[in-house]
Every structure is written in C-alpha cells, then in structure tokens.
C-alpha positions, -999 to +999 in steps of 0.1 A: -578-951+433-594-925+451-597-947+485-560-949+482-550-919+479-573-906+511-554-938+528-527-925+520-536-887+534-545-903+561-514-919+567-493-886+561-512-868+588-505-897+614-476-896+605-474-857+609-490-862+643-467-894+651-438-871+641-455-845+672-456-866+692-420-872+690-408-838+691-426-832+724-409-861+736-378-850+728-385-816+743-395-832+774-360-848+777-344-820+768-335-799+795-321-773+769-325-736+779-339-726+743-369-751+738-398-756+759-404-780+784-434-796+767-459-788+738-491-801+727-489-837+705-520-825+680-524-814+642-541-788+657-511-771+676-494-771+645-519-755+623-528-728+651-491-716+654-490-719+617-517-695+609-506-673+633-471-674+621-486-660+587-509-640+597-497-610+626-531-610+642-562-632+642-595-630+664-602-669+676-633-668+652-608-659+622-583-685+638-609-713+643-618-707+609-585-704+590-579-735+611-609-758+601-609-765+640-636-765+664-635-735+687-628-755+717-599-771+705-585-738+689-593-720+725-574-753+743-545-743+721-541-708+721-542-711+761-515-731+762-494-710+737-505-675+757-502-696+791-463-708+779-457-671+763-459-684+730-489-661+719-505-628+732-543-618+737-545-580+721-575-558+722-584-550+690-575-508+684-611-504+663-635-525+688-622-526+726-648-559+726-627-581+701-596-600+710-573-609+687-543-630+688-506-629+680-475-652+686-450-633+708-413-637+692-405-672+712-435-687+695-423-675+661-391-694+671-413-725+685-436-724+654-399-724+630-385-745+652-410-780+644-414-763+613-377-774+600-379-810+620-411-815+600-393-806+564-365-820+575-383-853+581-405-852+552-367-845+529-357-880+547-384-892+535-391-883+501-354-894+491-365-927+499-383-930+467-368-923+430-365-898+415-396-907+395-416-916+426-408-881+436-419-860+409-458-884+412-456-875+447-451-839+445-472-831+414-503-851+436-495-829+465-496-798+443-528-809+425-545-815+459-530-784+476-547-766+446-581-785+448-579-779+483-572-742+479-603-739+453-626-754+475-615-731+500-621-702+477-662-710+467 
C-alpha cells in the first residue's frame, strides 16, 4: 500500500513536470507580448518562484532550504529569473554581505500565471474521478501535506 501510494506521488510530480514542460512549450510558440519567451521545464523552477512568491525576501541559503534543492540548482534558477527580470538580488539593510532575493512584479505575474494552468489542470483532472474518488484523494493529499509539514517541523 505504501509502494503505491509513493508510485503514485511519483507519478503526480511527472506529471507536474510533464505539465512544465508543456507550458514552456506553449510559451515558446507564443509570441504574445505578456508571457515570456521561454522558462525553465523543472519542479524546481516552480518551487523557487513559489517560495518566493510567499515569502518577500529570501537569502539563497533560506531559499535552497525552504526549497529542499541543492544550491546549484536553486542558484541555476534564480539566474534565470534575475537574468529574465523575474527576480531581483537585494543587499540585505542589516549585513551589506548578505544577498537576498525577491521576485520583481512580472515574476509575481509569471509565478500566478502557471500557478492557475497547474490548478486548472489538476480541476480537469480530479473531475475525472467520483465524487467519492475525490474526497479519498483529497483527504490522502491533506494527510500527507500534514505528515509532510510535521516532518518539516522536528
């Protein structure tokens, strides 16, 4: 049971990163004046933007951390944000030596952006099921957000 249901995760973030992967196609043939031209096709674009979304400033060590990321791979991202004018490098008022970073107002708009195409997908795809299906799937999600969120915590 327990195999499954990390299958299953699995197959959700995939998905997640399929559904990415998708978007940035569509950006790229999009010649639209309001989107980007391209954006990264990783989980980890997502979850950068998102915890800067939340959060109005981060240092990369509270970012890679907030993140579960690898420095590297947050510092990839974050370039590419504060190379597109998605996100901003500040000095930090209290220690000149500490940077700390912020999305500018077109990455808030980015971030919302594939956040709606993401819920809108996941709506799609949760009426699929019942409407018994879809109270399992939820209350799991919610039980593994929270076991997540404790594990977080100790």
């Amino acid at each position: 049971m327990v195999r499954n249901a990390i299958c299953g995760i699995v197959t959700i973030k995939n998905n997640l990163e399929d559904e990415l992967t998708l978007l940035q196609q569509y950006y790229n043939e999009t010649s639209s004046s309001d989107m980007p031209t391209s954006i990264p096709d990783d989980i980890t674009f997502f979850n950068t933007s998102g915890a800067l979304y939340l959060t109005t400033n981060l240092t990369m060590g509270e970012l890679s951390k907030s993140i579960a990321a690898p420095m590297s791979s947050t510092t990839r991202i974050v370039n590419w944000l504060v190379d597109n004018g998605y996100a901003a490098r500040l000095s930090d008022p209290d220690d000149r030596r500490i940077v700390r970073v912020t999305l500018t107002e077109e990455g808030r708009k980015l971030h919302e952006y594939i956040e709606d195409h993401i819920i809108q997908r996941v709506k799609e795809t949760i009426q699929l099921l019942t409407k018994e299906e879809q109270t399992v799937v939820l209350a799991v999600f919610d039980k593994l957000a929270r076991a997540f969120n404790l594990k977080e915590v100790k």
